[in-house]
C-alpha positions as CSV (number, residue, x, y, z in Angstrom):
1,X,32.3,4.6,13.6
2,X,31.1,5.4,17.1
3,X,34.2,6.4,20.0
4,X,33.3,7.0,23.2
5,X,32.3,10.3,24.1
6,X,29.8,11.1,21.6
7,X,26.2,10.5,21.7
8,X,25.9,8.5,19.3
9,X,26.3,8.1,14.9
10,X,22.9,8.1,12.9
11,X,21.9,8.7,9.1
12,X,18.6,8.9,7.7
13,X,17.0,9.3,4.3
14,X,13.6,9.6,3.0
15,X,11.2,7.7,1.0
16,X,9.6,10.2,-1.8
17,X,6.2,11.2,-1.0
18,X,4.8,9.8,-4.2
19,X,5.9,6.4,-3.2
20,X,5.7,6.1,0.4
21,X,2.5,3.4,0.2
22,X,4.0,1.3,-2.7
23,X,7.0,0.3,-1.1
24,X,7.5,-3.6,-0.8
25,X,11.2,-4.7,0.1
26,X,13.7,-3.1,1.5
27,X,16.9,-4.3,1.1
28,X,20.7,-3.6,2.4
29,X,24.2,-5.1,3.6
30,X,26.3,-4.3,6.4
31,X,29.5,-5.4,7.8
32,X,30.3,-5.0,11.5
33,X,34.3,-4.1,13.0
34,X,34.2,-3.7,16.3
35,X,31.1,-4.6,18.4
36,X,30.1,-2.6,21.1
37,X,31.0,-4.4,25.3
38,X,28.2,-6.2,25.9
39,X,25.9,-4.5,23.4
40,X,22.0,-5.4,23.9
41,X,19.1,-3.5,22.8
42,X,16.8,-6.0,24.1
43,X,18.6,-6.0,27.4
44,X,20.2,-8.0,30.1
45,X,23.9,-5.5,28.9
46,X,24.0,-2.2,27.3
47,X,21.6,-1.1,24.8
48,X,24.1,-0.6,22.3
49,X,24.6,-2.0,19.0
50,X,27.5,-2.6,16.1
51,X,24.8,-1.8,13.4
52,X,21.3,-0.1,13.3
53,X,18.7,0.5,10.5
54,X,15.5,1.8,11.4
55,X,12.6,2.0,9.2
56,X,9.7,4.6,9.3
57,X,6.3,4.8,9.2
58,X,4.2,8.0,9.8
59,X,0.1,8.1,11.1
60,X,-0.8,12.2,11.6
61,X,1.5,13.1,13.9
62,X,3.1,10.0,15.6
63,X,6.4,8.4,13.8
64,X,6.4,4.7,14.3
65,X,10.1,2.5,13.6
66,X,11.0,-0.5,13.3
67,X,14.6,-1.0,14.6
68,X,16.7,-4.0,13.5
69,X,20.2,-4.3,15.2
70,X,23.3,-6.0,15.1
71,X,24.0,-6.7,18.5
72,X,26.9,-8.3,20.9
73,X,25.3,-10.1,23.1
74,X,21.1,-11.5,22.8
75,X,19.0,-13.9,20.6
76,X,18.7,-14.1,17.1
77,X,15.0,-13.0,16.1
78,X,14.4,-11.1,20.1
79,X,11.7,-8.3,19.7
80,X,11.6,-5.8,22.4
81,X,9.5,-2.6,22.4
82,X,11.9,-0.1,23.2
83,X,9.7,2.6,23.3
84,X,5.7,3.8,23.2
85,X,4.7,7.3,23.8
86,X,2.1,10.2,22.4
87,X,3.9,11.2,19.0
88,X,7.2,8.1,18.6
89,X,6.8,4.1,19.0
90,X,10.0,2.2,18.5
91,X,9.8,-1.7,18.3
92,X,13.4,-3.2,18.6
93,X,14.6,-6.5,17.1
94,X,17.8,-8.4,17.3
95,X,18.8,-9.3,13.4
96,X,22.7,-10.4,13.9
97,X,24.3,-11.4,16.9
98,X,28.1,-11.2,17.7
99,X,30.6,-12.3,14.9
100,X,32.0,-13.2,12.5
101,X,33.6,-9.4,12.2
102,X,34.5,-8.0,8.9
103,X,31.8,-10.2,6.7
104,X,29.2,-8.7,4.7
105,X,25.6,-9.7,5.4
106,X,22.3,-9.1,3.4
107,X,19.0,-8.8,4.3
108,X,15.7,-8.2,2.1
109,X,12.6,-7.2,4.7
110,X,9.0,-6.3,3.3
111,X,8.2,-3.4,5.6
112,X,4.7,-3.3,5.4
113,X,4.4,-6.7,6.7
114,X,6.7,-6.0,9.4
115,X,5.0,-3.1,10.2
116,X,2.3,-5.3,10.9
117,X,4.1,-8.3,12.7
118,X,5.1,-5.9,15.3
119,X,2.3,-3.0,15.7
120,X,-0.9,-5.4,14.3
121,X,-3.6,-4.4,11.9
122,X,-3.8,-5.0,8.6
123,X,-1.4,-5.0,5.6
124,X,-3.7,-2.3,3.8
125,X,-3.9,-0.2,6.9
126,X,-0.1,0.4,7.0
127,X,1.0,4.1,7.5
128,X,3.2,5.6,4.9
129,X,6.6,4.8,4.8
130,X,9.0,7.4,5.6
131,X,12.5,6.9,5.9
132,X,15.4,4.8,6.5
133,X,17.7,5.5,9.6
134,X,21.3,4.1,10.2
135,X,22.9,4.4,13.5
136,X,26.1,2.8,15.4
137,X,25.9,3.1,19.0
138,X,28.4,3.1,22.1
139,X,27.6,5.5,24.5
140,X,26.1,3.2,27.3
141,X,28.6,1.5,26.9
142,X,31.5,3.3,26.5
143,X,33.4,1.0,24.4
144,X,34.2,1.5,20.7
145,X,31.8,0.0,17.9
146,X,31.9,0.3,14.3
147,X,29.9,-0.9,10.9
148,X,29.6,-0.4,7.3
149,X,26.7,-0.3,5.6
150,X,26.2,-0.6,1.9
151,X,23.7,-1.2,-1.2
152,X,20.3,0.0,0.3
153,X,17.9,-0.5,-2.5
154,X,14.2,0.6,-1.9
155,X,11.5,-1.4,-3.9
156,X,8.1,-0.4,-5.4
């Protein structure tokens, strides 16, 4: 649960080594409680979100995400690229907006592919796979927001 005042709530785990370029679905559920006022990570409003998972990819030195978000406000299926530098790329996409509050939701993504969709190249030219992040966000906002996440199941 993210309150105002802190920076922000975020969870990660890695992907063993050994599997990192056999990975094929990623799968999870979340629930959202309290969304975050006027939460938008692909702007017009605060980039803020209910509910973050990020996933990971790694080329030498440069870390490269994929962030899906349950936000307040948007479109359903938005992409935004949130960030491109040197050594961190983050691409941003709006997975659930608004309610209905206290309902699970599951999603199944192949992140390999998504990798592509969103950085280009080719399936067999995907960087290893890293990590999974978590993160629920209010501090642009200053207004309370809070999720659940549950059953994260790595496939390969």
């Amino acid at each position: 649960m993210y309150r105002p005042g802190l920076g922000n709530v975020v969870l990660m785990a890695r992907v063993p080594e050994a599997s990192r370029q056999a990975v094929r679905a990623v799968s999870w559920r979340w629930r959202a409680h309290a969304l975050p006022r006027d939460g938008n990570d692909c702007g017009p409003g605060a980039s803020d979100s209910a509910a973050s998972v990020f996933l990971a990819f790694k080329a030498g030195l440069k870390l490269m995400v994929v962030k899906y978000v349950w936000s307040t406000v948007g479109t359903v299926g938005a992409s935004c690229q949130s960030n491109r530098g040197w050594f961190f790329d983050r691409d941003t996409t709006l997975l659930q907006v608004g309610g209905p509050l206290d309902v699970w939701t599951s999603y199944t993504l192949d992140p390999r592919r998504e990798f592509v969709k969103h950085y280009g190249g080719k399936l067999e030219d995907v960087p290893d796979f890293v990590a999974i992040g978590v993160m629920t966000d209010g501090d642009n906002s200053q207004s309370p927001s809070e999720a659940d996440y549950a059953d994260f199941v790595v496939e390969w």
